[in-house]
C-alpha positions as CSV (number, residue, x, y, z in Angstrom):
1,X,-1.5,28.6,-68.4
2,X,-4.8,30.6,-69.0
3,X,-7.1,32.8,-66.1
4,X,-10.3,31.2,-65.3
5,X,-13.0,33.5,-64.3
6,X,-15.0,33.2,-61.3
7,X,-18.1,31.8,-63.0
8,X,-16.0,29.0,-64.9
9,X,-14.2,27.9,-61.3
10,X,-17.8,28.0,-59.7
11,X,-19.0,25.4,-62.5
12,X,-16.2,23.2,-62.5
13,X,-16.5,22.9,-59.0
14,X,-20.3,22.2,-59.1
15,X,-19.8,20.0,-61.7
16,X,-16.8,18.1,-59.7
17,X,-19.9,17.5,-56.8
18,X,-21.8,16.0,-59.4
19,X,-24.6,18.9,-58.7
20,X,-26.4,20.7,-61.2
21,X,-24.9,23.9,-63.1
22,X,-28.3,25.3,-63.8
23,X,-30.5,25.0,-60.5
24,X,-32.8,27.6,-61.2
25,X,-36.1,26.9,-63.4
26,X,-36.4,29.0,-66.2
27,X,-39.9,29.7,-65.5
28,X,-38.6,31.0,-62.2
29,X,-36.0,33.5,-63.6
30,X,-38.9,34.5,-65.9
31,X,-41.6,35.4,-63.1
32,X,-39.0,36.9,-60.9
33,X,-38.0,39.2,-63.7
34,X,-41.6,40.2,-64.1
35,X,-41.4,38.7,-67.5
36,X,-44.8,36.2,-66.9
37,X,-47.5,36.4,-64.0
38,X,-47.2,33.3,-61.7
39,X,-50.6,32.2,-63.1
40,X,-49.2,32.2,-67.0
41,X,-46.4,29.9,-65.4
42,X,-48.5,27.6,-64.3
43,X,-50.6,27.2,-67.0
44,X,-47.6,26.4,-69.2
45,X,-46.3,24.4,-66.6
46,X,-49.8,22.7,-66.7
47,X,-49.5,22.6,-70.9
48,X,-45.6,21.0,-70.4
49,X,-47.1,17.2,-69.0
50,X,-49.2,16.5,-72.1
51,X,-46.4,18.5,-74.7
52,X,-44.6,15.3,-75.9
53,X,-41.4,16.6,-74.1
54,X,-41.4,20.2,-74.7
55,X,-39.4,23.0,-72.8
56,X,-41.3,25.8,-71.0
57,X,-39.7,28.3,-72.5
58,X,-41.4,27.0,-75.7
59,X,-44.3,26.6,-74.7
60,X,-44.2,30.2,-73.4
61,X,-43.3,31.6,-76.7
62,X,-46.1,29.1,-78.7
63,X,-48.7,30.5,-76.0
64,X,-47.5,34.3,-77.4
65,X,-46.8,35.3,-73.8
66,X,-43.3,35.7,-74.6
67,X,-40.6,35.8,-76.8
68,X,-37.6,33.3,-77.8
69,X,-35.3,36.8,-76.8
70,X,-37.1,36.5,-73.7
71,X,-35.9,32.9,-73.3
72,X,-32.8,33.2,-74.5
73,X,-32.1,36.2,-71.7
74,X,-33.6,33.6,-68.6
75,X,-31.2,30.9,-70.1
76,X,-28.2,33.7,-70.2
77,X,-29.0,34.1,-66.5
78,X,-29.8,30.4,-65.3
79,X,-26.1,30.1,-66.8
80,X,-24.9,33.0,-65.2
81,X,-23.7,34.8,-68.3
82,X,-26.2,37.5,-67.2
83,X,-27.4,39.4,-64.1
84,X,-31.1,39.2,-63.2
85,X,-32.8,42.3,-64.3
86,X,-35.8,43.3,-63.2
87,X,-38.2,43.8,-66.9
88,X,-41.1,45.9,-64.8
């Protein structure tokens, strides 16, 4: 019989309640870590509805705003694989 961690209890358990393991928007993680101003959000928020299904974080990177390490750090933290670390 193996350890689980904290995070791994916390997601079966969320998961068990039929709610959502990831409830935090990427573009969210990615303004609160002073990655992208509010206002660059929006716009790729405003971009997203006529994308043919893209992701924000795409978007973001295809605008040049940020990059796909960027992303790939505001997924790590939606999961909580990472803390939240302040980029300013």
């Amino acid at each position: 019989m193996g350890v689980v961690s904290r995070h791994e209890l916390k997601n079966a358990l969320m998961a068990q309640e039929g709610k959502s393991l990831y409830t935090e928007k990427i573009g969210h993680i990615l303004v609160e870590s002073g990655l992208i101003s509010y206002e660059t959000m929006e716009r790729a928020l405003l971009s997203q509805k006529t994308s043919d299904g893209k992701l924000v974080g795409q978007i973001l990177v295809e605008m040049g705003v940020i990059e796909q390490q960027e992303v790939m750090y505001a997924q790590a933290v939606q999961k909580g694989m990472l803390p939240r670390e302040s980029a300013v």
